[in-house]
C-alpha positions as CSV (number, residue, x, y, z in Angstrom):
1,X,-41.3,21.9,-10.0
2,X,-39.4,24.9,-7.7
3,X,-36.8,24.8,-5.9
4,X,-35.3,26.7,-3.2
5,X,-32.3,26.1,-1.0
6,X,-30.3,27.9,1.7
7,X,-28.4,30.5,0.1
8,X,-24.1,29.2,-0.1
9,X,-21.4,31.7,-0.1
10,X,-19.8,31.8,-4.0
11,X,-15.7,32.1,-4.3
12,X,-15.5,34.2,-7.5
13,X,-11.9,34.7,-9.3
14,X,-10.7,38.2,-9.6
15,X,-11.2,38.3,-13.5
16,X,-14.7,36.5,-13.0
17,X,-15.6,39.6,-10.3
18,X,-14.5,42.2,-13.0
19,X,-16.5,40.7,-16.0
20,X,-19.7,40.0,-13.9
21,X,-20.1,43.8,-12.6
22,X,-18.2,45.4,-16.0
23,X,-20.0,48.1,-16.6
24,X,-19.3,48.0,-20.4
25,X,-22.2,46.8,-22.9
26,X,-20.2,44.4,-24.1
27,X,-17.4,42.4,-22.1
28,X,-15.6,39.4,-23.2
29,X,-14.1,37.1,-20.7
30,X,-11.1,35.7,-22.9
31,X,-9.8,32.7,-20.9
32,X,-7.8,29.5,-21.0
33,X,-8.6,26.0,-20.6
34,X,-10.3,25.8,-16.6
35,X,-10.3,29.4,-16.3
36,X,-13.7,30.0,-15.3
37,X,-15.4,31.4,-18.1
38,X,-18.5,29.6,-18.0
39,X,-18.7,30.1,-14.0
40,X,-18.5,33.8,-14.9
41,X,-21.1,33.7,-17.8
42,X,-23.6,32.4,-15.4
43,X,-22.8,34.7,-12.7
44,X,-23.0,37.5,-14.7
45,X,-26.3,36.6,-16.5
46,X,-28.1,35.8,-12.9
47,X,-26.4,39.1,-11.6
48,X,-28.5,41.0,-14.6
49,X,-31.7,38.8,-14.0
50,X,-32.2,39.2,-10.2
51,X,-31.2,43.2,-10.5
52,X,-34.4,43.2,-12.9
53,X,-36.5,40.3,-12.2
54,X,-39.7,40.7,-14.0
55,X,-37.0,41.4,-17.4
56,X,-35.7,38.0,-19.3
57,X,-32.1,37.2,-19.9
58,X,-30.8,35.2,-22.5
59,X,-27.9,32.4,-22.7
60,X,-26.4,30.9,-25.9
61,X,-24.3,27.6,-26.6
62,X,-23.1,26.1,-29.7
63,X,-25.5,23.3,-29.6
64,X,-28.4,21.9,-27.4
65,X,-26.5,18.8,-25.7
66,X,-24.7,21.8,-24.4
67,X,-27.6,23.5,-22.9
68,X,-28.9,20.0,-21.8
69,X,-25.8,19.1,-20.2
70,X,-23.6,22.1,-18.9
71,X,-26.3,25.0,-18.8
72,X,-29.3,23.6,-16.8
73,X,-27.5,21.8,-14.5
74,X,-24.9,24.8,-13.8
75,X,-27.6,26.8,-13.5
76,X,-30.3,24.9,-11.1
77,X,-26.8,24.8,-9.1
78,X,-26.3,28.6,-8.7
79,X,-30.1,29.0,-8.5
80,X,-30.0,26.3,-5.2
81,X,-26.9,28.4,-3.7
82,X,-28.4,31.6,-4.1
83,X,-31.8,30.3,-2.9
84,X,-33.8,31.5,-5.5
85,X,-37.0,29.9,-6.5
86,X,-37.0,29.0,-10.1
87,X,-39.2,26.2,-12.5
88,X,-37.1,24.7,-15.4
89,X,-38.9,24.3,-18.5
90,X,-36.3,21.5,-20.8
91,X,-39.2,21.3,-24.0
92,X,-38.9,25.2,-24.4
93,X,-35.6,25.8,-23.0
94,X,-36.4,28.3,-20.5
95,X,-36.3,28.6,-16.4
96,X,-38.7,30.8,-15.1
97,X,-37.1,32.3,-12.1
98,X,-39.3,34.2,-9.0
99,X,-37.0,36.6,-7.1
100,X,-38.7,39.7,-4.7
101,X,-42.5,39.1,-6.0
102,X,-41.7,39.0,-9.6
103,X,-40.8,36.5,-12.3
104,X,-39.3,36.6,-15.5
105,X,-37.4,34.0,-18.1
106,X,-34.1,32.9,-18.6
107,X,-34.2,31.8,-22.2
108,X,-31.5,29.4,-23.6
109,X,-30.7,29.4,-27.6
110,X,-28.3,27.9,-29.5
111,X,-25.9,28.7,-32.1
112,X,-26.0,26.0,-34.7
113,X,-28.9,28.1,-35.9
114,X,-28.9,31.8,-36.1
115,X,-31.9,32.5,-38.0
116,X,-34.0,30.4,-35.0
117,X,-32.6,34.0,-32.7
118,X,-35.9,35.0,-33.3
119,X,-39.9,35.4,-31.4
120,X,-38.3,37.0,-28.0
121,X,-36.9,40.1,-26.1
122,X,-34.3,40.3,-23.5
123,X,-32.7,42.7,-21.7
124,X,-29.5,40.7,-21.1
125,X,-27.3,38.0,-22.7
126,X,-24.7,35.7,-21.9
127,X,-22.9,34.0,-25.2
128,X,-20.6,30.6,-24.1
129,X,-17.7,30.0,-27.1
130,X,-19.0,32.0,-29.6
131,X,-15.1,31.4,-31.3
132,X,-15.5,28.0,-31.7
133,X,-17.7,29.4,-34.4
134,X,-16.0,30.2,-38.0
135,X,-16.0,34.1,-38.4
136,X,-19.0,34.5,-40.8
137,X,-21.4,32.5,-38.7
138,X,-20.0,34.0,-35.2
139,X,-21.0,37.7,-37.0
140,X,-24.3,36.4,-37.5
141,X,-25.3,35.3,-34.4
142,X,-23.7,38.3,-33.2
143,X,-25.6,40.5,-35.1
144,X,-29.1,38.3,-34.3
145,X,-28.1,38.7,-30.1
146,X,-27.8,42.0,-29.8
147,X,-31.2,42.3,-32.1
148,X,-32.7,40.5,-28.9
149,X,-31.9,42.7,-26.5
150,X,-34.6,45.6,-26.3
151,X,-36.3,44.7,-23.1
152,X,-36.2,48.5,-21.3
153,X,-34.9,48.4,-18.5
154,X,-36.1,50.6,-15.7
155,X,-33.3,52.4,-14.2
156,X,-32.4,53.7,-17.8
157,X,-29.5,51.3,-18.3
158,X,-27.6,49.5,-21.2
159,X,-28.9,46.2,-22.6
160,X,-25.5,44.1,-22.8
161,X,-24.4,40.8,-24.4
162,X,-21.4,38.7,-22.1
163,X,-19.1,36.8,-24.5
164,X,-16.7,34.2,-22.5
165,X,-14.5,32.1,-24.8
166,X,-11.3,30.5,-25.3
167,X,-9.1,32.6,-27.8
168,X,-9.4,29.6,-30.9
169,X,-7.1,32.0,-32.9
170,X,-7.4,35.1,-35.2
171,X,-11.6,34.8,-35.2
172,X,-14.6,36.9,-34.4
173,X,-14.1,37.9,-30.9
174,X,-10.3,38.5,-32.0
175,X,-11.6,40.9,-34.7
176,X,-14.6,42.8,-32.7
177,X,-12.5,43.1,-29.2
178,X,-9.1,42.6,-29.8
179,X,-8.4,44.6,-32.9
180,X,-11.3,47.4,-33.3
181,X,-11.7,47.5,-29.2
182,X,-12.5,50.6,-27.3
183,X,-15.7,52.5,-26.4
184,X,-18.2,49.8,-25.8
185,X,-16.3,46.3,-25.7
186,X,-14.0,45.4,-23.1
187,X,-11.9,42.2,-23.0
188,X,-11.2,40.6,-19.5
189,X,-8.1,38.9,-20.0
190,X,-8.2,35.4,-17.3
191,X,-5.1,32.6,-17.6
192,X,-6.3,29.0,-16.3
193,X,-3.7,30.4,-13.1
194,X,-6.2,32.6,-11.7
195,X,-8.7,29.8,-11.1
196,X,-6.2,27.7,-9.9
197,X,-7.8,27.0,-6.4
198,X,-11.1,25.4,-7.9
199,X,-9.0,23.2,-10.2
200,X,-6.9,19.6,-9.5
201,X,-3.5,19.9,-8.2
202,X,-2.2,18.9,-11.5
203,X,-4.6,20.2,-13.9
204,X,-2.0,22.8,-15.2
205,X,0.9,20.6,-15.2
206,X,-0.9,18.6,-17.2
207,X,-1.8,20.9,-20.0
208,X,2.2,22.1,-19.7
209,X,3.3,18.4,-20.8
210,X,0.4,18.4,-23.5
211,X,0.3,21.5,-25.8
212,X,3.1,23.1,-27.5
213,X,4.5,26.5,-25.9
214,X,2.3,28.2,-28.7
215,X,-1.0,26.8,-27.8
216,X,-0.7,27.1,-24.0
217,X,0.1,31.2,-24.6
218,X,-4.3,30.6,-26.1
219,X,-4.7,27.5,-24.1
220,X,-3.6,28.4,-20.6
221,X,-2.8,32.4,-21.1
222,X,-6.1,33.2,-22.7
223,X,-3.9,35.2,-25.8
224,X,-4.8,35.5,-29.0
225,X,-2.5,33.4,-31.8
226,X,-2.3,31.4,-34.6
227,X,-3.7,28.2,-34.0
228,X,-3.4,26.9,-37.6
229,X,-1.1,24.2,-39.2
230,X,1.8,26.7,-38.4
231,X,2.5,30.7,-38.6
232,X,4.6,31.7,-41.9
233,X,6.5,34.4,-39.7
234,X,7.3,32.2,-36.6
235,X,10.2,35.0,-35.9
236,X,8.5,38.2,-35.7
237,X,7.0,39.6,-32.5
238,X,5.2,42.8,-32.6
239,X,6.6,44.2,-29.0
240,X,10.5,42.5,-30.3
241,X,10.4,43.8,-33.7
242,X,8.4,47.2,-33.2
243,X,9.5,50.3,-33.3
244,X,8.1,53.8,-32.5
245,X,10.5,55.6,-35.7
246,X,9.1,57.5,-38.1
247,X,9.9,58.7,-41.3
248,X,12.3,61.8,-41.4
249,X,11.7,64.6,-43.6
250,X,13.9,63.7,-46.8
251,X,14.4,60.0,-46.1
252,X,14.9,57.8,-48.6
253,X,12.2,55.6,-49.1
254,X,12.1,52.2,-50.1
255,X,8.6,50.7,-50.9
256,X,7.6,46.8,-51.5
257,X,4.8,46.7,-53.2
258,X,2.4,43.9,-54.6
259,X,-0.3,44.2,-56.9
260,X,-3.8,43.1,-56.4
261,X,-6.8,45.0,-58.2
262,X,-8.5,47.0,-55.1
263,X,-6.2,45.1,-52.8
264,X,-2.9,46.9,-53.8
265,X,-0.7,46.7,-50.7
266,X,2.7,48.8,-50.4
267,X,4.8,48.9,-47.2
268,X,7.0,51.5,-46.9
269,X,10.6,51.2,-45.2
270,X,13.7,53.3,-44.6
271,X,17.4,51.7,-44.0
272,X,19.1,53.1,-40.7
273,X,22.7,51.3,-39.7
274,X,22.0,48.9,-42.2
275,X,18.6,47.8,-41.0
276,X,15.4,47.9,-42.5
277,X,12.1,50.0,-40.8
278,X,8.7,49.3,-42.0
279,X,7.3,53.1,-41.1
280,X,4.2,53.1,-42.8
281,X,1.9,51.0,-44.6
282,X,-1.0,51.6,-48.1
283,X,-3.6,49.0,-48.7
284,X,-6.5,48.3,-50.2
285,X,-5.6,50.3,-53.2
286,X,-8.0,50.3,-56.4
287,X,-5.0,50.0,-59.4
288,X,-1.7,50.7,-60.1
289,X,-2.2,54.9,-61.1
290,X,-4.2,55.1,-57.6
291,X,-1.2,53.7,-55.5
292,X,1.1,56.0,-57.8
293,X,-1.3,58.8,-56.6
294,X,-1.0,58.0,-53.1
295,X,2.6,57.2,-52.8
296,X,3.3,61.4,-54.8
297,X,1.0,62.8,-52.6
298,X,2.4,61.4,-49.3
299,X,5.9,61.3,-49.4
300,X,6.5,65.1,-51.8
301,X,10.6,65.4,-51.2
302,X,11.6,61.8,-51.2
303,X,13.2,59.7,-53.7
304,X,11.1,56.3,-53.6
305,X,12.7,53.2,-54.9
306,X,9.7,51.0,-55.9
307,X,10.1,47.1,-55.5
308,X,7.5,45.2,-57.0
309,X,5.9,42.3,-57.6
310,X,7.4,41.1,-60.8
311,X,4.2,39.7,-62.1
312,X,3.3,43.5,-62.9
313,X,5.7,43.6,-65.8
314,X,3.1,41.7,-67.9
315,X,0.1,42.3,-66.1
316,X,-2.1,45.0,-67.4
317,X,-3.3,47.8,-65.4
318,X,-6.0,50.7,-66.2
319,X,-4.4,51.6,-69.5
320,X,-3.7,47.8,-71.4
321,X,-1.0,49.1,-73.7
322,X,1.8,49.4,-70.2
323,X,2.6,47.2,-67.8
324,X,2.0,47.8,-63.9
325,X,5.7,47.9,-63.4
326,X,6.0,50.7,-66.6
327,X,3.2,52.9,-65.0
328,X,5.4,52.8,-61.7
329,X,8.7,53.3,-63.7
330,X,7.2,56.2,-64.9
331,X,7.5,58.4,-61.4
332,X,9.7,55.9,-59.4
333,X,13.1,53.8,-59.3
334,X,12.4,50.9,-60.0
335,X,14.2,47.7,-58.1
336,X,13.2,44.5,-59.7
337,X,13.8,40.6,-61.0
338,X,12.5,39.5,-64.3
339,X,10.8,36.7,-62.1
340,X,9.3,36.7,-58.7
341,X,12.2,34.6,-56.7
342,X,10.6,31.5,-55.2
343,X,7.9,31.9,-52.2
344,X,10.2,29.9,-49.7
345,X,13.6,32.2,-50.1
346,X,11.5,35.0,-49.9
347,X,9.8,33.7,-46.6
348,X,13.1,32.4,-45.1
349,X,15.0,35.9,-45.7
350,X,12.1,37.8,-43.9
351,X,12.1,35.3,-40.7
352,X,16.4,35.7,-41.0
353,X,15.5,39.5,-41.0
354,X,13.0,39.2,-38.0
355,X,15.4,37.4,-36.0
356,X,18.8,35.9,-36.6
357,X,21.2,33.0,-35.4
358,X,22.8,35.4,-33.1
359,X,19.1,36.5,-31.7
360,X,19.2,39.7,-33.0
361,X,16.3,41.7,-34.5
362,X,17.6,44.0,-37.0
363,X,13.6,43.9,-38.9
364,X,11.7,47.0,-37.0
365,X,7.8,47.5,-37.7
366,X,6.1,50.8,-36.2
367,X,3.0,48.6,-35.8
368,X,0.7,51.7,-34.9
369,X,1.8,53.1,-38.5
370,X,1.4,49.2,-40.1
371,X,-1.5,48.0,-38.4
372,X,-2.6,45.4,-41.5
373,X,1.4,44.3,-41.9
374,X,1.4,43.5,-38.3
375,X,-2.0,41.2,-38.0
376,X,-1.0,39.7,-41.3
377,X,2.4,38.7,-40.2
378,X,1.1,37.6,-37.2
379,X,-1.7,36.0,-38.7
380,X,-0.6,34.2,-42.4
381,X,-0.3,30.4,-41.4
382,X,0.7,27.5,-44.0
383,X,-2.0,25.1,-45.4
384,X,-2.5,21.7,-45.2
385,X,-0.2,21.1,-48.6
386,X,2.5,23.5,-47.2
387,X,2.1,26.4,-49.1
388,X,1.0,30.1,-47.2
389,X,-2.8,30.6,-47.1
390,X,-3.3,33.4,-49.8
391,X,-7.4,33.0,-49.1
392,X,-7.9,35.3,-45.8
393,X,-6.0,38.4,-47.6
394,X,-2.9,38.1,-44.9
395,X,-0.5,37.3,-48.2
396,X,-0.8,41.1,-50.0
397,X,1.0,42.9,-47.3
398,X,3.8,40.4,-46.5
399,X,4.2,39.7,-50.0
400,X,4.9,43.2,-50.6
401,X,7.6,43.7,-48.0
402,X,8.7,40.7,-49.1
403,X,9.7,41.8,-52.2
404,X,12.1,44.5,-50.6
405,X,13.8,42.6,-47.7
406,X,14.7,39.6,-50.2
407,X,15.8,42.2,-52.7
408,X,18.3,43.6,-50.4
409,X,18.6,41.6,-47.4
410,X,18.4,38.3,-49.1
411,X,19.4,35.1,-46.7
412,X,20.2,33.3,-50.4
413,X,23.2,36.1,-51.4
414,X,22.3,39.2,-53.4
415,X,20.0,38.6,-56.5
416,X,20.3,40.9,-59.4
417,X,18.6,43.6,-60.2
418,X,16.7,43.9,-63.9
419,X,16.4,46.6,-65.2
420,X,12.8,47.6,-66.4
């Protein structure tokens, strides 16, 4: 059955007005709780359709009571207001839409199933909550989207995929926009303020007296942050605790360091006025003689006090007759315990470091020059059973700072230093 209707004038948000005429191939609409980011999804996906109308777009929701009960309707709505003619197929999930003499498809898949993104071409797509997904499955419906879109278009342009979503933490869209960014994706940024006029009078208040301060900087700000049982290093803050120093030439270095074969991470900090810098960051390291390689090689005219994981004093490297810590010893000073001191002092004299009773910050991270320091210390949260996630890789480069600040900045008193 069509349907037409006289067309209605549409109130769009400023954010929603940006992300529907973006001209980037991939924009993300990042967005609280009410912020619009479905309105905008739409919008943008019948903005691409009725600029090409004999081309197919495509929209994707987690599962198909979705599609069934937000997507049809909320389109056949914007459909009547525009007053475009349009036939609604619900058995194979598709509305055929007539616009200047021509008709093409707006297909609707889900994403419960990648491997059924399959058997069709579009030139556009529109993706709703791809972060609810875990990371591994939101990658692979990713990667089977953008597979989709190869209709040509006939003015020359770019195919593009719209992603709206609320920030669910350190995921997928985190990853792909947020921390690789530039060139082709573009985040627009909306907070449930912006779309405060098409929203009850105490819709915000509401969320204010429900969620934590953390959740509503995701929930209501749009922001990327931990979401998970709780964040190991509540105290740091990459714009509080960062730092634009560098290493100067003859410095002093002093290096945590943890050992993980290829996952070796070392951060490397200098002590100005009594506070520690971390300047400068080396993971993913193969072995113990690589990191020795890499430390020589980039720091020539620096004496380099080494503080490592004391697990390396018994834990064989390339060669099995010495120790990690006795390869190191070998080119380094070496600061170091007989025994790793227990996770929790270590993790309590980091966040006393990071920020103290008195509010101060005397902890400093260049986070251009740490870039996998600063998402993991943003990132590690604590399990269910209270202990820090060591699974997602966020533990080698805290651990290895770690060993330095509770070396010498200990919130326990000083420990003592073995001599290896």
């Amino acid at each position: 059955m069509s349907h037409t209707k006289q067309r209605a004038q549409i109130e769009a948000t400023l954010p929603q007005i940006e992300f529907v005429h973006s001209d980037k191939p991939f924009p993300a609409f990042v967005g609280g709780f009410g912020s619009g980011k479905t309105e905008a999804l739409i919008l943008r996906n019948l903005n691409n359709k009725l600029q090409n109308p004999h081309l197919n777009t495509a929209y994707y929701l987690p599962t198909y009571d979705l599609i069934k009960q937000i997507a049809f309707p909320r389109f056949e709505e914007k459909l009547n207001q525009f007053g475009i003619s349009y036939k609604l197929n619900m058995s194979d999930k598709h509305i055929t839409v007539r616009h200047r003499g021509e008709k093409g498809r707006i297909i609707f898949r889900t994403l419960d199933k990648p491997e059924r993104i399959v058997g069709y071409e579009v030139a556009d797509s529109d993706v709703d909550e791809l972060d609810t997904l875990n990371r591994r499955k939101a990658e692979d419906n990713w990667n089977k989207i953008i597979a989709r879109n190869r209709q040509k278009k006939p003015d020359g342009q770019v195919n593009t995929v719209g992603v709206g979503t609320t920030p669910e933490g350190f995921r997928f869209v985190y990853d792909r926009w947020e921390k690789r960014g530039g060139g082709i994706y573009q985040i627009v940024r909306a907070d449930t303020q912006s779309n405060a006029h098409n929203l009850p009078d105490d819709y915000i208040d509401n969320l204010r007296a429900t969620y934590p301060p953390q959740l509503l900087d995701a929930y209501i700000g749009g922001k990327f942050v931990n979401l998970t049982s709780g964040a190991v290093y509540p105290t740091f803050d990459r714009v509080l605790n960062g730092t634009d120093e560098t290493i100067k030439q003859g410095e002093e270095l002093h290096v945590g360091m943890d050992f993980n074969i290829y996952h070796m991470a070392a951060v490397v900090h200098v002590v100005r006025a009594g506070s520690p810098l971390a300047l400068c960051e080396h993971v993913e390291i193969r072995d113990t003689p690589q990191m020795i390689e890499v430390l020589r090689e980039a720091y020539p005219g620096h004496k380099i006090s080494v503080y490592p994981d004391a697990s390396g004093a018994s834990g064989k490297s390339v060669n099995a007759s010495l120790s990690d810590i006795s390869l190191l010893r070998e080119h380094f000073n070496i600061k170091a315990r007989k025994a790793n001191p227990p996770v929790r002092q270590r993790i309590v004299s980091m966040n006393s470091m990071f920020l103290n009773g008195q509010g101060d910050r005397r902890y400093l991270v260049n986070t251009e020059l740490c870039p996998t320091y600063t998402q993991a210390l943003e990132q590690q949260a604590y399990k269910d059973n209270g202990d820090p996630d060591k699974e997602s890789g966020n533990d080698h480069p805290n651990d290895a700072a770690g060993y330095f600040i509770n070396m010498e900045f200990p919130a326990y008193g000083r420990p003592t230093i073995s001599n290896w």
